[in-house]
ZATOR-832690 format. One record per residue (C-alpha): z, x, y; residue in three letters. Coordinates in steps of 0.1 Angstrom, whole numbers, padded with zeros to 4 digits, always signed. Layout:
ZXYALA/...
This chain:
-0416+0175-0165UNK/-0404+0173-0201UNK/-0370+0168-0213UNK/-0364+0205-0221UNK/-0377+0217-0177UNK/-0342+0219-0155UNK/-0352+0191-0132UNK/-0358+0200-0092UNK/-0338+0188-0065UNK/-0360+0160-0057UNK/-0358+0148-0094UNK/-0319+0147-0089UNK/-0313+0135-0050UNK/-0317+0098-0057UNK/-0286+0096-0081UNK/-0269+0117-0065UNK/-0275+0098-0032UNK/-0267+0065-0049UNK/-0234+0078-0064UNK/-0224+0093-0035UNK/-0232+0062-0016UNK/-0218+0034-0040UNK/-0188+0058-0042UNK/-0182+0059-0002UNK/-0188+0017-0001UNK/-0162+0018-0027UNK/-0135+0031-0012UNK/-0141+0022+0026UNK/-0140-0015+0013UNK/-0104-0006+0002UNK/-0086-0004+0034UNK/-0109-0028+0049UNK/-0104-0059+0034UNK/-0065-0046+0028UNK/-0055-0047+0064UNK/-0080-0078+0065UNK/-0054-0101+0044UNK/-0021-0081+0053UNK/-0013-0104+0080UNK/-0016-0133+0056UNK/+0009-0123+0028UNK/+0039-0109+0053UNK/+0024-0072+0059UNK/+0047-0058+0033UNK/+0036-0026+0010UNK/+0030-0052-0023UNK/-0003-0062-0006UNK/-0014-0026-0005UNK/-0007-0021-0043UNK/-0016-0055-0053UNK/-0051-0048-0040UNK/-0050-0015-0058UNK/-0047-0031-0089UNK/-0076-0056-0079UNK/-0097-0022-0073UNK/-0085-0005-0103UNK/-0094-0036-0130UNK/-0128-0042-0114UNK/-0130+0000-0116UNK/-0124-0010-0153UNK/-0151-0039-0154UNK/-0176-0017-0138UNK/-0172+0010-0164UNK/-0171-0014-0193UNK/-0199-0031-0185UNK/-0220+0004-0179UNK/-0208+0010-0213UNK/-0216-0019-0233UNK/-0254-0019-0213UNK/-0262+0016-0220UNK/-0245+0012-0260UNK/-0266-0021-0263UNK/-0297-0021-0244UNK/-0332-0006-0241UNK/-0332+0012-0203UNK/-0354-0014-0193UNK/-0329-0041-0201UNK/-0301-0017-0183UNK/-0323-0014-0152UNK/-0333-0053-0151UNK/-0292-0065-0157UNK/-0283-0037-0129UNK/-0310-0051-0102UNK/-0296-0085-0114UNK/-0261-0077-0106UNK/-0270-0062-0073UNK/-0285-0090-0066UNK/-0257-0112-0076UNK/-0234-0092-0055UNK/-0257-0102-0022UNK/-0239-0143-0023UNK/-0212-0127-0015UNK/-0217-0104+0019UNK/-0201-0103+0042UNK/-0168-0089+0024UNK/-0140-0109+0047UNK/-0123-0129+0035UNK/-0127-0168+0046UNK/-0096-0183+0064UNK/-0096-0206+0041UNK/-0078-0185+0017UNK/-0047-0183+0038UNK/-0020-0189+0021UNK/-0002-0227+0021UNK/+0028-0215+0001UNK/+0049-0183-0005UNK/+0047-0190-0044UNK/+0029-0162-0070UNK/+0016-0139-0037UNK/+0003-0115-0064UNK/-0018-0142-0079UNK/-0032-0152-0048UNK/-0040-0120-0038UNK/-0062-0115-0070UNK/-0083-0146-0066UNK/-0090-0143-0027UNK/-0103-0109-0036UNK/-0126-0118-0066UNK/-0136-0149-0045UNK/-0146-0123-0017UNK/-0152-0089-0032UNK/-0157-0093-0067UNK/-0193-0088-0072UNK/-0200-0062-0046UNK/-0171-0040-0060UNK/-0180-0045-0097UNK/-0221-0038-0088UNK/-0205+0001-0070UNK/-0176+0005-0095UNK/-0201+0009-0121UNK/-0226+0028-0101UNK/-0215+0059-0112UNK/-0213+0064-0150UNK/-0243+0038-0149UNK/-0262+0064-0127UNK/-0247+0091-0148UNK/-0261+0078-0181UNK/-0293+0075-0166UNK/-0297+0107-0154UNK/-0285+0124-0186UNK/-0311+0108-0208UNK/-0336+0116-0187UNK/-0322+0152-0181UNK/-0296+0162-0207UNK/-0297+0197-0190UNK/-0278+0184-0164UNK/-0239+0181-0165UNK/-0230+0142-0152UNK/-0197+0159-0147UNK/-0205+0173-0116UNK/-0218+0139-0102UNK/-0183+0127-0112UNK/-0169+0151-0087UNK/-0196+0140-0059UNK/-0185+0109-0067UNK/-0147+0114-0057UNK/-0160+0134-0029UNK/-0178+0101-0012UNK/-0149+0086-0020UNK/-0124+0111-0005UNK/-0151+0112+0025UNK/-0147+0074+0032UNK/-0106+0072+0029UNK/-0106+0104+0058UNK/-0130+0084+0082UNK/-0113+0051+0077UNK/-0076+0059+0092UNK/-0099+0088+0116UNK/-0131+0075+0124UNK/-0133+0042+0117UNK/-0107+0021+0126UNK/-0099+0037+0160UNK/-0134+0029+0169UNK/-0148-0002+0154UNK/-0131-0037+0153UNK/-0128-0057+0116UNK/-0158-0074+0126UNK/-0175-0039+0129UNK/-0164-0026+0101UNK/-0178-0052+0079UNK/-0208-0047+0091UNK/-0215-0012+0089UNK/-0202-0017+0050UNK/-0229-0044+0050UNK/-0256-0023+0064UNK/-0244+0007+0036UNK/-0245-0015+0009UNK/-0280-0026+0020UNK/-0290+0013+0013UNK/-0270+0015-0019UNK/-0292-0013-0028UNK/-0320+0002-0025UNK/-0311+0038-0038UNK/-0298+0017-0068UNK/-0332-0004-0070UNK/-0350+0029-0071UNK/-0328+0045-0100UNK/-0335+0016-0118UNK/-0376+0016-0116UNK/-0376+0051-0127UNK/-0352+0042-0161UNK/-0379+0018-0165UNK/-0402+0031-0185UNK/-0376+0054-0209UNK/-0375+0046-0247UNK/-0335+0040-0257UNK/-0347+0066-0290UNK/-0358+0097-0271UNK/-0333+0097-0247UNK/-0307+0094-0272UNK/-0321+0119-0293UNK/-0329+0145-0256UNK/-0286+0132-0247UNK/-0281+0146-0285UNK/-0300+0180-0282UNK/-0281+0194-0254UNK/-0245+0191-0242UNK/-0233+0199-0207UNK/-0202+0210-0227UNK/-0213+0227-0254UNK/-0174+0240-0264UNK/-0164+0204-0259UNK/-0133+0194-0277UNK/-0136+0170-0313UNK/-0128+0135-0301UNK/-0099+0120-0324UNK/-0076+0093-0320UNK/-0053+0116-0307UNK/-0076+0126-0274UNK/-0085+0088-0268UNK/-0050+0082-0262UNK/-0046+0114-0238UNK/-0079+0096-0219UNK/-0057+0073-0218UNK/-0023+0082-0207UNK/-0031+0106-0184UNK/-0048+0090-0156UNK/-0021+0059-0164UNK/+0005+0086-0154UNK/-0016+0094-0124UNK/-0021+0058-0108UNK/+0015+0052-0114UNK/+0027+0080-0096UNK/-0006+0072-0068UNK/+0012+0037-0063UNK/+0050+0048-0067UNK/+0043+0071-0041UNK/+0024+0044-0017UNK/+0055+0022-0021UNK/+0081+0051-0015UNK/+0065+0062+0017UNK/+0059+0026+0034UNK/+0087+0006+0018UNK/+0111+0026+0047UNK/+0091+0030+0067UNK/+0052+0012+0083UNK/+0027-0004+0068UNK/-0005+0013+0082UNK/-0039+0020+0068UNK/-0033+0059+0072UNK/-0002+0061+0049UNK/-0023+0040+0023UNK/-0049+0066+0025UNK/-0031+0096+0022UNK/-0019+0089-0012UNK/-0052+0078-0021UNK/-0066+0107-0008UNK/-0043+0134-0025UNK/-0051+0113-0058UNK/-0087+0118-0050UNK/-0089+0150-0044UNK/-0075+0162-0071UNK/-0106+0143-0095UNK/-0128+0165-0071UNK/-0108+0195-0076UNK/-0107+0195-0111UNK/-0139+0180-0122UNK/-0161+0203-0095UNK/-0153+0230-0121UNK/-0134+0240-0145UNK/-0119+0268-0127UNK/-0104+0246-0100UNK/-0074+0242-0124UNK/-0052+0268-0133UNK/-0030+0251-0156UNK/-0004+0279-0155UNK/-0002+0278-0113UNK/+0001+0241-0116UNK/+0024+0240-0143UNK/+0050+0265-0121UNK/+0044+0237-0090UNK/+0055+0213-0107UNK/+0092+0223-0111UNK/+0101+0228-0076UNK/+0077+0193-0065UNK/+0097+0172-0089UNK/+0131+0189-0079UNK/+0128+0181-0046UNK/+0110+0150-0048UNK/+0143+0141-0065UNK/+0168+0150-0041UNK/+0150+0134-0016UNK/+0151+0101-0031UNK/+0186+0105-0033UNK/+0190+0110+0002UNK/+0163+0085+0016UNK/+0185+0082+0048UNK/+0189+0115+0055UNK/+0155+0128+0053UNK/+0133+0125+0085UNK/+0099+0101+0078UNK/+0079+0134+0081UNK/+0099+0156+0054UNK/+0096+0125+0034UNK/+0059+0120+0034UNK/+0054+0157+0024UNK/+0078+0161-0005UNK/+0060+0132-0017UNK/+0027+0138-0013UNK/+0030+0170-0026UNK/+0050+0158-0055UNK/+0018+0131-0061UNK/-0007+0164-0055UNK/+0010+0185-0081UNK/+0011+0153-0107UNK/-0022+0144-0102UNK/-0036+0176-0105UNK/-0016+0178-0139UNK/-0031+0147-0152UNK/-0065+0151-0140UNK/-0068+0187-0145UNK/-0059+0182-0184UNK/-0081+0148-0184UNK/-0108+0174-0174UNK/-0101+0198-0199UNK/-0102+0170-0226UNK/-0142+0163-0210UNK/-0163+0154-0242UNK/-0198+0161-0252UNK/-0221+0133-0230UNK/-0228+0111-0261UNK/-0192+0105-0257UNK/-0197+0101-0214UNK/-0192+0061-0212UNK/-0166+0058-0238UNK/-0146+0086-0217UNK/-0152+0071-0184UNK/-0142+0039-0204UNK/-0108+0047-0213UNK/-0099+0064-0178UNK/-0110+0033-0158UNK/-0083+0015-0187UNK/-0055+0036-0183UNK/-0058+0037-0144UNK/-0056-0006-0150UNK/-0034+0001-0170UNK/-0010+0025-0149UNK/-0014-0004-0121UNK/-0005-0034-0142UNK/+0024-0017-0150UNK/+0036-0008-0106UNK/+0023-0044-0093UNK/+0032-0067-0122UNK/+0054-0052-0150UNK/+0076-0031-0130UNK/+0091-0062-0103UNK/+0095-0082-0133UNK/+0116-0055-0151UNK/+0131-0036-0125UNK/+0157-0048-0102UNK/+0145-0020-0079UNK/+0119+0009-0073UNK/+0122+0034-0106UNK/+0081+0038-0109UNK/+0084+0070-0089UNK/+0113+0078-0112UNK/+0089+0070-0143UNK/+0061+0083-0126UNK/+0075+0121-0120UNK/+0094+0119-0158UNK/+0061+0112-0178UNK/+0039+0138-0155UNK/+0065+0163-0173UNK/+0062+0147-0201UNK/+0023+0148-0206UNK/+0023+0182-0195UNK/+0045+0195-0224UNK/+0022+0173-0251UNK/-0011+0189-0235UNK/+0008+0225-0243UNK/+0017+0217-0274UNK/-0016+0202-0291UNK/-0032+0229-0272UNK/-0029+0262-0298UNK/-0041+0283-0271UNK/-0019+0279-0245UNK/+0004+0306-0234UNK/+0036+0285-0251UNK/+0021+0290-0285UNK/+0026+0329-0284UNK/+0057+0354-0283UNK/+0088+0334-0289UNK/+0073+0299-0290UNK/+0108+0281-0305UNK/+0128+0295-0282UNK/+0103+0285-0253UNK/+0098+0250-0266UNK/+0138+0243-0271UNK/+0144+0253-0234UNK/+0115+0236-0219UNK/+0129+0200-0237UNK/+0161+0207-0230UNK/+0151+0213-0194UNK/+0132+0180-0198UNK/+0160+0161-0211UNK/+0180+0172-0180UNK/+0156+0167-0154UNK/+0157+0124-0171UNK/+0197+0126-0168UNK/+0194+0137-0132UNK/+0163+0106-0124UNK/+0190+0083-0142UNK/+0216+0095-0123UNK/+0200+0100-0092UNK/+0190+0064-0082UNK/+0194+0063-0042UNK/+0225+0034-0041UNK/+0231+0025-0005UNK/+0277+0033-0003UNK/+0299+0007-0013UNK/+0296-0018-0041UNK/+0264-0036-0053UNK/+0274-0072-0057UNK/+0235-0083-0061UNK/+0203-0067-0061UNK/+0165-0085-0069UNK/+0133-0073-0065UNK/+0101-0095-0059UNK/+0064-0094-0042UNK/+0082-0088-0005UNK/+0107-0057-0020UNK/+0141-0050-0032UNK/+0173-0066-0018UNK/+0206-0055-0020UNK/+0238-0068-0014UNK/+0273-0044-0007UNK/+0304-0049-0005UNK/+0320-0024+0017UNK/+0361-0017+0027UNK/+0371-0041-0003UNK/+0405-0060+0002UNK/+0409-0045+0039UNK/+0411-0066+0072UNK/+0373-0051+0078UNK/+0358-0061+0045UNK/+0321-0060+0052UNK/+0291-0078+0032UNK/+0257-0058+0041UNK/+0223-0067+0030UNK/+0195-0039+0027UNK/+0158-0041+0019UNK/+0149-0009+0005UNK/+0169+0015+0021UNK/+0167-0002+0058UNK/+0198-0028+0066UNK/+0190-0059+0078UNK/+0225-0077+0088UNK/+0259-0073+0080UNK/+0291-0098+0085UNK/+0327-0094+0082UNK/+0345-0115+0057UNK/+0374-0124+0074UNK/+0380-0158+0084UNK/+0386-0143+0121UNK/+0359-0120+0121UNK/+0328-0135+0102UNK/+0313-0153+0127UNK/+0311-0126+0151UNK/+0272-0115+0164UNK/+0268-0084+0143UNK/+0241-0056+0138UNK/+0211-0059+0163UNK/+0225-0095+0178UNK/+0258-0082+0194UNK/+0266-0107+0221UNK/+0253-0070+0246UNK/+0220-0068+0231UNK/+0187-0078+0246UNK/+0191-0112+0220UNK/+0229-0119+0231UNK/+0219-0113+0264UNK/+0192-0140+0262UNK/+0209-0165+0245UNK/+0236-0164+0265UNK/+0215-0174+0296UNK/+0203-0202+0280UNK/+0232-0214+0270UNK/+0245-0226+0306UNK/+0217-0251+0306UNK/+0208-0283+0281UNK/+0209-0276+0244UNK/+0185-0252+0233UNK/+0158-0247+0211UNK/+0155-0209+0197UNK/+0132-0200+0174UNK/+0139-0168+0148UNK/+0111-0152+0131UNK/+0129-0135+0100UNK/+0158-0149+0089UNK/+0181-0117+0077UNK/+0217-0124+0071UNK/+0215-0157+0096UNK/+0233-0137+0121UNK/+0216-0153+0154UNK/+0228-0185+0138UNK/+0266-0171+0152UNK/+0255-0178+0187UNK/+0245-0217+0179UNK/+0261-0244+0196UNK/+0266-0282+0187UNK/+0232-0302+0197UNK/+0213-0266+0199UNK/+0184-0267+0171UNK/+0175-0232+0154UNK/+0140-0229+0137UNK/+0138-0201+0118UNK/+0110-0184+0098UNK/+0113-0170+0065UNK/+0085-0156+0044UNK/+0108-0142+0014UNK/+0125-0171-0010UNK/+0150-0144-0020UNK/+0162-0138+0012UNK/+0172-0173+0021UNK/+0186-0175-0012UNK/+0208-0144-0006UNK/+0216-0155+0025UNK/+0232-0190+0017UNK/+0251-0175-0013UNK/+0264-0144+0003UNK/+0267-0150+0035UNK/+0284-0177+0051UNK/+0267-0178+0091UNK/+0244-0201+0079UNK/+0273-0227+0067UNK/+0292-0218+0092UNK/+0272-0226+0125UNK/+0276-0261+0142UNK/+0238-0254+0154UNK/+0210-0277+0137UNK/+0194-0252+0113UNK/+0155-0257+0106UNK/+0140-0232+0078UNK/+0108-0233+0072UNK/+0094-0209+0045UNK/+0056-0190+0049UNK/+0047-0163+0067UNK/+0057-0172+0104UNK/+0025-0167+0120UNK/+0006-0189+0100UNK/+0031-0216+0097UNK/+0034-0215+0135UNK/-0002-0217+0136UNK/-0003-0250+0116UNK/+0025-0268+0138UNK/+0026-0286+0167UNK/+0040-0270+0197UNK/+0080-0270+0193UNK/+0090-0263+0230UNK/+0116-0227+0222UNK/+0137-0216+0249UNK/+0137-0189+0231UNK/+0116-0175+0205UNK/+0129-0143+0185UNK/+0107-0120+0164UNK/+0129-0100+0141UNK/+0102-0097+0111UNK/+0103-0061+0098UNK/+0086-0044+0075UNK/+0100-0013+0061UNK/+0115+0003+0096UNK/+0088-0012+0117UNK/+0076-0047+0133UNK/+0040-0062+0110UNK/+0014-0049+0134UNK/-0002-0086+0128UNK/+0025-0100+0151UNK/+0017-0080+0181UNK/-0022-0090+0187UNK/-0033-0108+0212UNK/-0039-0139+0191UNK/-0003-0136+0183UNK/+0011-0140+0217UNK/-0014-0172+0225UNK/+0000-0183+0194UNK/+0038-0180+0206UNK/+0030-0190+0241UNK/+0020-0223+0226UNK/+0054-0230+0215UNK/+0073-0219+0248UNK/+0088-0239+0270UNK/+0073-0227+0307UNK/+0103-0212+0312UNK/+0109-0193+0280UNK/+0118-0160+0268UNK/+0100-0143+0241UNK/+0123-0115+0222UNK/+0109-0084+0203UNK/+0132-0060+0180UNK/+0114-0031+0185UNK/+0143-0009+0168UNK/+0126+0019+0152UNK/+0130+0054+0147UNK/+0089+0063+0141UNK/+0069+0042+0162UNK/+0066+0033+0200UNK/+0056-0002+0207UNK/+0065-0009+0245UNK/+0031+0001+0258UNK/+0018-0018+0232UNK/+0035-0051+0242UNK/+0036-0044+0286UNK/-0003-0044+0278UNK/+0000-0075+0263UNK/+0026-0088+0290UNK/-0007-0076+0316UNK/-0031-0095+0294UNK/-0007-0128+0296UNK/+0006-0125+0330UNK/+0041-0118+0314UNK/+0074-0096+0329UNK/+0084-0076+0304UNK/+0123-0062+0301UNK/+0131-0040+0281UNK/+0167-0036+0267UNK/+0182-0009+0249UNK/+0217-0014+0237UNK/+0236+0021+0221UNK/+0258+0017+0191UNK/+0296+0001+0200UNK/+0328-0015+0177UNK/+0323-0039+0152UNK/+0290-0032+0136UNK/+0276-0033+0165UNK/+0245-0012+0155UNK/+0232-0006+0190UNK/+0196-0024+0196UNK/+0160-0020+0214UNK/+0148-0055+0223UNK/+0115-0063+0245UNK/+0118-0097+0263UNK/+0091-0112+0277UNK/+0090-0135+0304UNK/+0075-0156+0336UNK/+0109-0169+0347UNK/+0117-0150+0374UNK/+0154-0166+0376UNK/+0159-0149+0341UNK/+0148-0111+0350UNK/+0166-0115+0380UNK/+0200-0128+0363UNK/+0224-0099+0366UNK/+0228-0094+0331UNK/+0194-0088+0326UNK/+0184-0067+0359UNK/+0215-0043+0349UNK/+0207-0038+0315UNK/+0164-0034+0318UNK/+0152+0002+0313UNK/+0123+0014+0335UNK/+0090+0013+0316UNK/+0082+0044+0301UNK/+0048+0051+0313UNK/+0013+0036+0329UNK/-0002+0012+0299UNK/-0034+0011+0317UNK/-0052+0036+0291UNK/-0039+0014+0264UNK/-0056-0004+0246UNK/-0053-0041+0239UNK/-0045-0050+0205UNK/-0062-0079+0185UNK/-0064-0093+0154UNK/-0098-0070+0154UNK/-0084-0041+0165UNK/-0052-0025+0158UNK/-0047+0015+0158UNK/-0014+0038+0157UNK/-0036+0070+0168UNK/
C-alpha cells in the first residue's frame, strides 16, 4: 500500500485497539488504586485530587516523552525505547500498593501520596499515558491520510468506557484483589497490541514519513500556530482540570467520599474531549456559549446556599456547570487543532496545562487559600477564556453588527458576574474568629450570640459542623451537639460510669466534647488524624482543659495507629470520624471491627455516629454485628434545648446487662429490615449500590 492508498480497516485496528486499550487501563487504574490507599490518608476528598494530580503529571510525562522520541529518533529507535519501557513497566505489576507504604506520620500527606504512587504505578501509567499520541504519530507517518484526531476521541471514549464500568460493573462485582488482576491481565494485552505497533514502525525511514506527515494534513484549514495559540493549548485545558477537580471537591467535601462521585466528574470531563474531538460539529460554540450563563448563575447561588440545597440538586448544578465549562475549553482547544506536524507539540502543551491546572487545586490553592475558591476561579476564567477565543476569532458572530456595544456589555457582564463570586463566598452565620485549610479540608471557627448569656463557639469543616460549646462559665462544660447526655454516646457513658474508672476510646477528636463526660481516674484515648484540629481545639475550645479525665491524643489515622498498638482494654470505644456528611467507608469492614474488638474489654460497647442525611449504614453494620456475634442498638435521639443537635448512634454489644439497662431498651429503635441479602463489607469489598 503506498503512502498516498486510504489504508483498510485491518491496516488501522491495531492502533486503534491499542489506544483504546491503553486508554481503558488508564483510567480504570484511577479509582483503583484511589480507593486502594483512601483508607490510609483519613478517606477525605484530598486523596482523590492528590492522585489526580499524580495522573495528570505522568499524563504529562507520557506525552513528553512521545514527543521528544518521535522529534529525535529514527522509528526504529521509537519502537525499541517503547518495547523497553513496556518492559520496564512489567517490575512493577501488580499495581497495589505494598503495606509498607502506610503512613507512620500525618506530616506532608500530599508528598506521600506522590511517592507511594510512583513507587507503585509509575511505570505502568507512564508506558499507557503515552500510548496514545505515540500510537498516533505512528499511524500518521505511515498513513498521513488518516486524521490522529479521531483516535484522540477513541481514546477518551476507552477512557469514558472504563470510569462507567468502575462505580457500575466493577466494583459491585469484583473485590480489590480482583480488580488488580483483571487490570493485570488487560495490560498483558496492551502489551502486546503495543509490541505489535511497534514491529510494524520498524522498518519506516524517519525522512519519508516526515516528508508523507508533510504532504497531507488531516486539517488542511488548520489555524497558523503562534505564540499566541500555544498559550490557548495551554490555558484552556488548565481551565478545564481546575474546574474537573473544584467540582470533585465541592460535591464530596459535604458530602461521601465514594468511587462513583469521583467518576462522575471525571466522566463529564471526558466526554466532553469525545464530544468535541469526534467532530467538529459536536461543538456549537454559539449553543454552548448561551449554557454557560444560566450554568454559572446557578452554580453560584448554590454555593451560597450549600445548606440549603439537597445533595442531589447539588450534584447536578455542578456537574452541569463542569459539562458546560469543559465543553467551552475543549471545544475551543479543538477548534485551535493544528496541522499533524504540529500533533506532539499540541498534545504536549495540553498534557502541561492539565498539570498545570492540578498543581494549582492540590498544591497551590491550600497554601493560598484559607478555603475552597477553585470552583470560584474555575467558573470566572471558563468565562473568561471564552470571551478571548471570541475575540481573536474575526469570524465569530461578536465581530459583526454593533461589535463595541456587544463587547462593552459582555465585560461589563463579566466584571459583575467576579463581584457576585467575591461576594458570594458561602460563610457559615455568625462571626469567623479562625479559618485554615490543609490536606484534610477547611476549618472554621464562629462565634455566634456575641456578649449574650448563650454565646456559642462552633467549629465547621466545610459546610458540615462538627461541635459546638457555650462559653459561659456555667454552661461550657455541658455535652453538646451529637453527645447530649440522651444520645446513644451519653447514654453509654453513663452506664459505665457506675462501675470502676473507665477507659473510652474516641475516634475523631472534634471540639473534645465527649471529654465533658470524663471523670477523675477515667482515661480518654482519643484519635486524631488532622494536626489542625487538635490545634483548634486546645485554643478555642476549652473541654479539653477543662475535663478532670486523663486525656490521651494520639495523632494518625485511627485505624492504623490502632493497628500498631497493643490492646488498650476500652469500655467504650467511640467512632465519630466523618468525612464530609458521612462515616470513611474503611472503618466499617470487617477488618475493622476485628481490629476494634481487639481493644474491647469483653464487656464493651462499640459506638457508631451514623448521623447522616444521604446514606444508610445500619444494615451495613447489623451484618457486621451477625458476622461478630454482636447485639446491635440502635439509637436515634431528635433535636432538643441547648444545642442539642439530635443524634443516630449504632452501639454494638455482647453484654447483655447493657441492652437490657432501661435506658438502653427504651431508647433502641427496631431494625429497619432483614440484612440477610446484604452483603458483608471488607477491606476488598465495599459498594454503596
Amino acid at each position: 500500500m503506498s503512502a498516498d492508498t486510504p489504508p483498510g480497516a485491518a491496516a488501522l485496528l491495531p492502533y486503534a485497539l491499542a489506544i483504546f486499550t491503553g486508554a481503558f487501563l488508564l483510567f480504570l487504574a484511577q479509582p483503583l488504586i484511589a480507593k486502594y490507599i483512601l483508607p490510609w490518608f483519613g478517606g477525605g476528598p484530598a486523596v482523590w485530587t492528590t492522585c489526580m494530580l499524580f495522573f495528570q503529571v505522568l499524563l504529562l510525562g507520557g506525552y513528553a516523552y512521545a514527543h521528544l522520541s518521535i522529534r529525535r529518533f529514527k522509528p526504529r529507535v521509537q519502537a525499541l525505547l517503547h518495547l523497553a519501557l513496556l518492559l520496564a513497566a512489567l517490575t512493577q505489576l501488580p499495581i497495589t500498593p505494598d503495606d509498607a507504604w502506610k503512613p507512620l506520620s500525618v506530616d506532608a500527606p500530599t508528598w506521600h501520596v506522590l511517592v507511594l504512587l510512583s513507587a507503585s504505578i509509575g511505570l505502568p501509567f507512564l508506558a499507557l499515558a503515552s500510548t496514545t499520541p505515540l500510537m498516533q504519530a505512528w499511524l500518521n507517518l505511515s498513513h498521513p491520510g488518516v486524521s490522529p484526531y479521531r483516535l484522540f476521541a477513541l481514546s477518551n471514549f476507552g477512557s469514558l468506557l472504563a470510569l462507567l464500568s468502575y462505580p457500575l460493573l466493577i466494583e459491585p462485582a469484583l473485590t480489590r484483589t480482583g480488580q488488580a488482576t483483571v487490570w493485570v491481565l488487560g495490560f498483558g494485552l496492551f502489551l502486546v497490541l503495543s509490541g505489535y505497533c511497534a514491529w510494524r514502525t520498524w522498518g519506516r525511514e524517519r525522512a519519508d514519513t516526515t516528508h508523507s506527515a508533510a504532504a497531507s494534513s488531516p486539517r488542511p484549514n488548520a489555524p497558523r500556530v503562534t505564540p499566541g495559540t500555544r498559550l490557548l493549548w495551554l490555558a484552556l485545558p488548565a481551565c478545564a482540570v481546575v474546574l474537573l477537580l473544584a467540582v470533585t471537591n465541592q460535591i464530596t467535601k459535604d458530602l461521601v467520599v465514594v468511587p462513583f462521585l469521583w467518576v462522575l466528574p471525571l466522566a463529564l470531563y471526558l466526554l466532553s474531549f469525545v464530544i468535541s474531538f469526534a467532530d467538529e460539529r459536536g461543538y456549537c460554540r454559539w449553543a454552548y456559549a448561551v449554557a454557560l450563563v444560566p450554568a454559572m448563575a446557578v452554580a453560584v447561588v448554590t454555593m451560597s446556599r450549600p445548606m440549603a440545597t439537597p445533595p442531589l440538586q447539588q450534584i447536578g448544578v455542578y456537574s452541569m456547570a463542569l459539562f458546560v465549562g469543559c465543553m467551552i475549553c475543549h471545544g475551543e482547544l479543538s477548534r485551535l487543532k493544528p496541522h499533524a506536524r504540529h500533533l506532539t507539540d499540541y498534545y504536549l502543551m495540553v498534557a502541561l496545562g492539565g498539570a498545570l491546572g492540578g498543581v494549582f487545586v492540590t498544591v497551590g490553592a491550600p497554601l493560598i487559600f484559607s478555603d475552597y475558591l477553585e470552583l470560584h476561579l474555575g467558573l470566572l476564567g471558563v468565562c473568561g477564556l471564552a470571551l478571548i477565543t471570541h475575540f481573536i476569532d474575526r469570524k465569530s458572530a461578536l465581530h459583526g453588527g454593533h461589535p463595541l456595544w456587544a463587547w462593552a456589555l459582555l465585560i461589563t457582564a463579566y466584571v459583575g458576574f467576579g463581584v457576585a463570586l467575591y461576594f458570594q463566598v458561602a460563610t457559615p452565620p455568625g462571626m469567623v474568629i479562625a479559618q485554615s485549610r490543609n490536606f484534610y479540608g477547611v476549618l472554621k471557627v464562629v462565634r455566634r450570640f456575641e456578649g449574650s448569656a448563650d454565646e456559642q463557639r462552633w467549629l465547621y469543616h466545610g459546610a458540615t459542623p462538627h461541635g459546638v460549646q457555650f462559653t459561659s462559665p456555667e454552661q461550657r462544660r455541658l455535652g453538646t451537639g451529637y453527645y447530649s447526655a440522651r444520645s446513644g454516646a451519653g447514654l453509654a457513658l453513663r452506664f459505665f460510669r457506675q462501675q470502676r474508672p473507665r477507659r473510652i476510646g474516641l475516634v475523631g477528636l472534634g471540639v473534645g466534647t465527649l471529654t465533658a463526660f470524663g471523670k477523675e481516674n477515667d482515661v480518654i484515648r482519643i484519635y486524631e488524624i488532622d494536626p489542625e484540629i487538635r490545634r483548634i481545639a486546645k485554643t478555642y475550645f476549652s473541654y479539653l482543659a477543662d475535663s478532670p479525665a486523663r486525656i490521651d491524643m494520639v495523632m494518625g489515622d485511627a485505624r492504623l495507629s490502632l493497628e500498631r498498638e497493643s490492646p488498650q482494654g476500652f469500655d467504650l470505644l467511640l467512632i465519630d470520624a466523618f468525612s464530609g456528611d458521612a462515616m470513611p467507608l474503611h472503618l466499617l469492614t470487617r477488618e475493622a471491627f476485628e481490629v476494634y474488638l481487639s481493644h474491647l474489654e469483653p464487656n464493651g460497647v462499640i459506638g457508631l455516629l451514623i448521623d447522616t442525611d444521604h446514606l444508610d449504614f445500619e444494615p451495613v453494620l447489623r451484618r457486621l454485628a451477625d458476622h461478630f456475634g454482636l447485639q446491635a442498638a440502635r439509637i436515634i435521639t431528635p433535636s432538643g434545648p441547648g444545642q442539642d443537635w439530635g443524634a443516630d448512634w449504632m452501639l454494638m454489644t455482647r453484654n447483655r446487662e447493657f441492652l437490657d439497662s432501661q435506658p438502653i431498651a427504651l431508647a433502641t429503635s427496631q431494625p429497619s429490615a432483614s440484612v440477610d441479602h446484604v452483603r458483608l463489607w471488607t477491606d476488598d469489598y465495599t459498594s454503596l449500590l
